[in-house]
N, C-alpha and C positions, 0 to 999 in steps of 0.2 A: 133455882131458876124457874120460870112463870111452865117451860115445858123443857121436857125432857130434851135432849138435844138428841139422842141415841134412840131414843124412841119416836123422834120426828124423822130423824133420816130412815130408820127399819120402817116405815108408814108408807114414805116416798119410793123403799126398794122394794115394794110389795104389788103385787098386781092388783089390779080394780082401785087405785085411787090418781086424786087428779094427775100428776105429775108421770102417769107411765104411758105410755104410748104405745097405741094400738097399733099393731103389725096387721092383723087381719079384721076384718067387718064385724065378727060377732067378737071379737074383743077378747078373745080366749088364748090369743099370741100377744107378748107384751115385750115392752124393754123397758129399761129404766138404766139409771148409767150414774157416775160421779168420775168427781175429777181433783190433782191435785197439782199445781205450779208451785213447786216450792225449791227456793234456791237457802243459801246458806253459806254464809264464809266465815271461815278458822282467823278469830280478830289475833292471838297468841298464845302461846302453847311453850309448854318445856319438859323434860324429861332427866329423870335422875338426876334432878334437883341442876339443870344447865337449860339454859335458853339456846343453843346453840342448834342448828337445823340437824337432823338425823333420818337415818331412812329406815323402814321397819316393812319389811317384805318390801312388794310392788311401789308404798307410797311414799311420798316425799313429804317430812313430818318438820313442824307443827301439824298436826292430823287431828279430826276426830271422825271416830264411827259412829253413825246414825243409823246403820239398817243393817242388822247381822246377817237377818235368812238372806239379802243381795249384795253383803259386801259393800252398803254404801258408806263412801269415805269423803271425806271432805277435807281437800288439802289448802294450806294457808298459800302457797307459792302462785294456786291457779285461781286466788280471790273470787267473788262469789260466782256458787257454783248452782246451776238449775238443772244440771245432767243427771242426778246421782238419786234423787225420791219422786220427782214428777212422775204420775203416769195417767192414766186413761182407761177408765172399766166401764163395761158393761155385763147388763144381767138379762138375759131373756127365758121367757117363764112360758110355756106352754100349758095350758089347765084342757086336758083330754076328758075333765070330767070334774064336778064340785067338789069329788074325794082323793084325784089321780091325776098328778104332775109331773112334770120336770122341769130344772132349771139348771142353767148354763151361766158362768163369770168367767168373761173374757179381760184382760188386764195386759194393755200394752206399757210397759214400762222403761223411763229414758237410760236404764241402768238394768240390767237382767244377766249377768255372765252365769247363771245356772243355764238359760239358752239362747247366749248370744243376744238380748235384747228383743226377740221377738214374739210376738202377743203370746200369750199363753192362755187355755185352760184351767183355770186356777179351780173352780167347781163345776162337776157332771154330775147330777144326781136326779132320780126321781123319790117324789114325795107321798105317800100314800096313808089316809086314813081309813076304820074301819066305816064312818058314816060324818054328815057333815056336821059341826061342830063337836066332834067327839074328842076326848083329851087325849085320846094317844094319837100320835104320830111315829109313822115309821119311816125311816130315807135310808137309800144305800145308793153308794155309786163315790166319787172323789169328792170330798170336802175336806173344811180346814179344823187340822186339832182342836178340840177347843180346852186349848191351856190355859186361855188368861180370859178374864172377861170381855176386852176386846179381842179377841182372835179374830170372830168371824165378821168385823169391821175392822181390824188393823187397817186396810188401806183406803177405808171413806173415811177420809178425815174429816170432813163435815161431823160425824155423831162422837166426838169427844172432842175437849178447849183445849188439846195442843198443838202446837204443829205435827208432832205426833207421838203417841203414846212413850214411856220413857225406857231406851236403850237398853239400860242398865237392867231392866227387867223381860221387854219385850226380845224375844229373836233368839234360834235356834237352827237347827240344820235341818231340819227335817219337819214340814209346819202343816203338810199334808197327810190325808189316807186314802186308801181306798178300802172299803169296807161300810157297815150300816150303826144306824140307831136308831134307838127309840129316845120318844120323851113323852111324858106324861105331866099334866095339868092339872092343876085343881084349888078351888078355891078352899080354906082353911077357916071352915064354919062358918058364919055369920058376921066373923071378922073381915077389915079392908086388907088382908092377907091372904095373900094368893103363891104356889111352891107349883117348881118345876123339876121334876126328877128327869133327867136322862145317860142312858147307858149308850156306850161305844164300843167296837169294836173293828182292826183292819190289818193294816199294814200298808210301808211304803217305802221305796228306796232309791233315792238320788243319787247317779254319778256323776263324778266330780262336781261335786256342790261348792261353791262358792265359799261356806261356812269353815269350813276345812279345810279346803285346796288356797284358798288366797288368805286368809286370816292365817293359820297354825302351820301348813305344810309345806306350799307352795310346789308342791308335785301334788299333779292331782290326783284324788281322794275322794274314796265313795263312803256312803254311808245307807243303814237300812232300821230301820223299825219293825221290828217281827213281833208280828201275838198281841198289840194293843189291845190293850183293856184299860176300861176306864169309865168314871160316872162324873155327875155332878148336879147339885141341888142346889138352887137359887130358891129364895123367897123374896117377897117386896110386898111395899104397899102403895104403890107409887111416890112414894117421898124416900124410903130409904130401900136400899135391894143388897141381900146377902148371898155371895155364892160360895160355895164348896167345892174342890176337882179334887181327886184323886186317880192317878195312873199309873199303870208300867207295860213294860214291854222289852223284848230282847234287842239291844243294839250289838249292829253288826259296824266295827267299821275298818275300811281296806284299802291298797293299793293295791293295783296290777304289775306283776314283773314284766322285764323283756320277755322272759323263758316262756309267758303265759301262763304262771303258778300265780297265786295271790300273796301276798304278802297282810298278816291279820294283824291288826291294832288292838281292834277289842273284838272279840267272838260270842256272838250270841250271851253276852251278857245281861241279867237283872235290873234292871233298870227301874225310876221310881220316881214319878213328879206329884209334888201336891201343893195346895195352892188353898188361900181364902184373901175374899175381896169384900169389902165395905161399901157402898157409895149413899151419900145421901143428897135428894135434891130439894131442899126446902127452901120455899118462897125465893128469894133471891142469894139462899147460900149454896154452896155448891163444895159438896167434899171428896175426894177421892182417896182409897188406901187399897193395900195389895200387895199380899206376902205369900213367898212359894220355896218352898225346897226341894232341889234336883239331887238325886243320891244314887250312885253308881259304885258299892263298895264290894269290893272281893278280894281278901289278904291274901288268898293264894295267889292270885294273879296281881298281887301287887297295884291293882285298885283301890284309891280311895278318894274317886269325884265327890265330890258336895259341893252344891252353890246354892245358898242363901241369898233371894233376893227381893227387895220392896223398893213401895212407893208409898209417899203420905203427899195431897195436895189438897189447899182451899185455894177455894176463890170466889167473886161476888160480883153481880150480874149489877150493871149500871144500867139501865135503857136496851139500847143495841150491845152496848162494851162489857167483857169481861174478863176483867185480869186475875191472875190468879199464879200462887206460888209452889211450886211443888219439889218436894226433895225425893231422888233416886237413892238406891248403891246396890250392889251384890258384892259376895267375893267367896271366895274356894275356902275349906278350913285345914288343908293341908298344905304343907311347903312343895315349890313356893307358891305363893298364893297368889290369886290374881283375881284383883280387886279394884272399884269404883266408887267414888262418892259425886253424886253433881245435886248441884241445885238448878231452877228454872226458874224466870218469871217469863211469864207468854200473856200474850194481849189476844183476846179473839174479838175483833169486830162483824157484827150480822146486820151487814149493811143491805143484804136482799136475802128473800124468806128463804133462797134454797142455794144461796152463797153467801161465807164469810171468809175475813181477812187476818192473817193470824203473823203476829209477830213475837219473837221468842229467844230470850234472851239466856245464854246455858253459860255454868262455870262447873268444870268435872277436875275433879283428880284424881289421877291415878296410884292405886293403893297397893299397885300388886310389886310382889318381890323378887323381881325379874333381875338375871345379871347383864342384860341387856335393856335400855329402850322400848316400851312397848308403846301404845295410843300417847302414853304422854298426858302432860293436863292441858286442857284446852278451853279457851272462852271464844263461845261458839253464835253470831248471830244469823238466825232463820227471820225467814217471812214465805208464807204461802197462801193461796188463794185457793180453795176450797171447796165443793159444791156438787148435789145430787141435780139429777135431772132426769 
């Protein structure tokens, strides 16, 4: 594509350029914001090889999931539905000094049962470097894991062509920290190759998360991240960009008794995510790939998580239009397994420089070896409307 699309909207959510807006005179308080309208309805769907309706926890199925960390569901019975992924962010950025920030992302969303729907907090950090233009940076304070290469735009859908990044690989329980990083910068010789090293560290822990409590449990269910650690290295040239993650950390997860004793699922267990992403944006092609494996194994305790999951997608930039096809899956490698295959074609129109129109066409099946019913297969149509400001 002629410009990056993730690196036009990171430009737009950055202070000191056109599109942010001055809170105070000398310019040093900003906001900047996006937004997403996006409805979706379950065209048909069947499960354990039967078209016949079934119910699968809370929803009423033909179903498909669209948004794990919020439990968004889309059910065929309540035809399109615009409740379940819309929402409304903002970012305001203080600059106390050309080396010493903070910034704040506020995210009201039409679907939120982690708190009842009401705005959130999503980032509290300050940013601090040793001098101005120097390559390290350091931040501490609450920000979002960065698991996959969209993490910390998951929800501007503006800077990636889907309606949004795909299911099957994106979403987990737990998407926050609190705790710091660094990252350091550097250009790579004399070459159009430039690498970004950065290390994490924090911890974080949601009760009753949505992820667990309405997906697996249905009694609610906490969960906690303890001792994250974690890096990742990206290189680019601006035409192709390679990243790297490697993580772990002990997960905690629980229920509370009546008696007030806990009830433990998993205890401070080993835990392990890594990840490598592809993307290239040349001239009018556009490629996307993205593979990671989650690994939580302990034979004494009768642990053995593993999930295995990608994406491969093209697509080609016409004018304003750009369609583009991309295939999902994940799945567990122990019985039984629980597992996804989908395909996508999605349409992104950039009918205005700082909104576009995205329509998105899904076919998923479900692979997992359930003696019950789960999501089911579903062919899924979206359309959303899109855009920073």
């Amino acid at each position: 594509m002629k410009k990056s699309l993730l690196a036009f909207a990171l430009s737009v959510l950055l202070p000191g350029v056109t599109y942010a807006i001055d809170l105070t005179d000398d310019g040093s308080l900003k906001l900047t914001g996006f937004y997403n309208i996006t409805g979706a309805k379950v065209l048909s769907g069947s499960a354990l090889n039967s078209s016949t309706p079934w119910t699968y926890q809370q929803w009423n199925c033909p179903c498909s999931m669209q948004a794990w960390e919020y439990a968004g569901v889309y059910e065929k019975s309540k035809g399109l539905q615009f409740n379940q992924e819309s929402l409304l962010g903002i970012q305001i950025k203080k600059e106390f000094s050309p080396t010493f920030s903070a910034t704040t992302q506020i995210i009201s969303r039409a679907n939120n049962p982690n708190t009842g729907s009401r705005p959130t907090v999503d980032w509290a950090y300050a940013t601090w470097t040793p001098a101005e233009n120097s390559p390290w940076t350091f931040q501490a304070g609450k920000m979002r894991i960065p698991l996959y290469y969209y993490s910390d735009y998951l929800y501007i859908g503006y800077a990636y062509p889907w309606v949004r990044p795909a299911p099957d690989v994106y979403g987990w329980p737990i998407y926050a920290y609190n705790g710091g990083n660094f990252s350091y910068r550097t250009q790579l010789g004399q070459s159009e190759w430039a690498a970004t090293l950065s290390g994490f560290t924090g911890s974080y822990q949601q009760k009753n998360d949505a992820y667990d409590t309405l997906i697996y449990y249905t009694t609610p269910t906490h969960e906690s991240w303890k001792n994250i650690q974690g890096a990742w290295l990206a290189v680019n040239n601006g035409i192709v960009d390679v990243r790297a993650m490697y993580m772990r950390y002990k997960d905690n997860l629980w229920q509370d008794n009546t008696d007030g004793t806990r009830l433990s699922m998993i205890g401070n267990q080993s835990t392990s995510i890594m990840g490598i992403s592809a993307n290239m944006d040349y001239k009018n092609w556009l490629i996307k790939a993205e593979v990671d494996r989650y690994r939580q194994v302990d034979p004494a305790k009768g642990l053995n998580n593993v999930y295995k999951y990608a994406l491969f997608g093209v697509g080609y930039q016409f004018g304003a239009w750009t369609p583009m096809y991309t295939y999902s899956q994940y799945t567990t490698i122990n019985e039984p397994t629980e597992g996804r295959k989908t395909q996508y074609l999605s349409l992104r129109w950039d009918f205005h420089a700082t909104t576009a129109l995205k329509v998105q066409y899904d076919v998923s099946k479900d692979k997992s070896h359930y003696s019950y019913p789960f999501f089911g297969d579903s062919k899924v149509l979206s359309i959303s409307l899109q855009g920073v400001f």
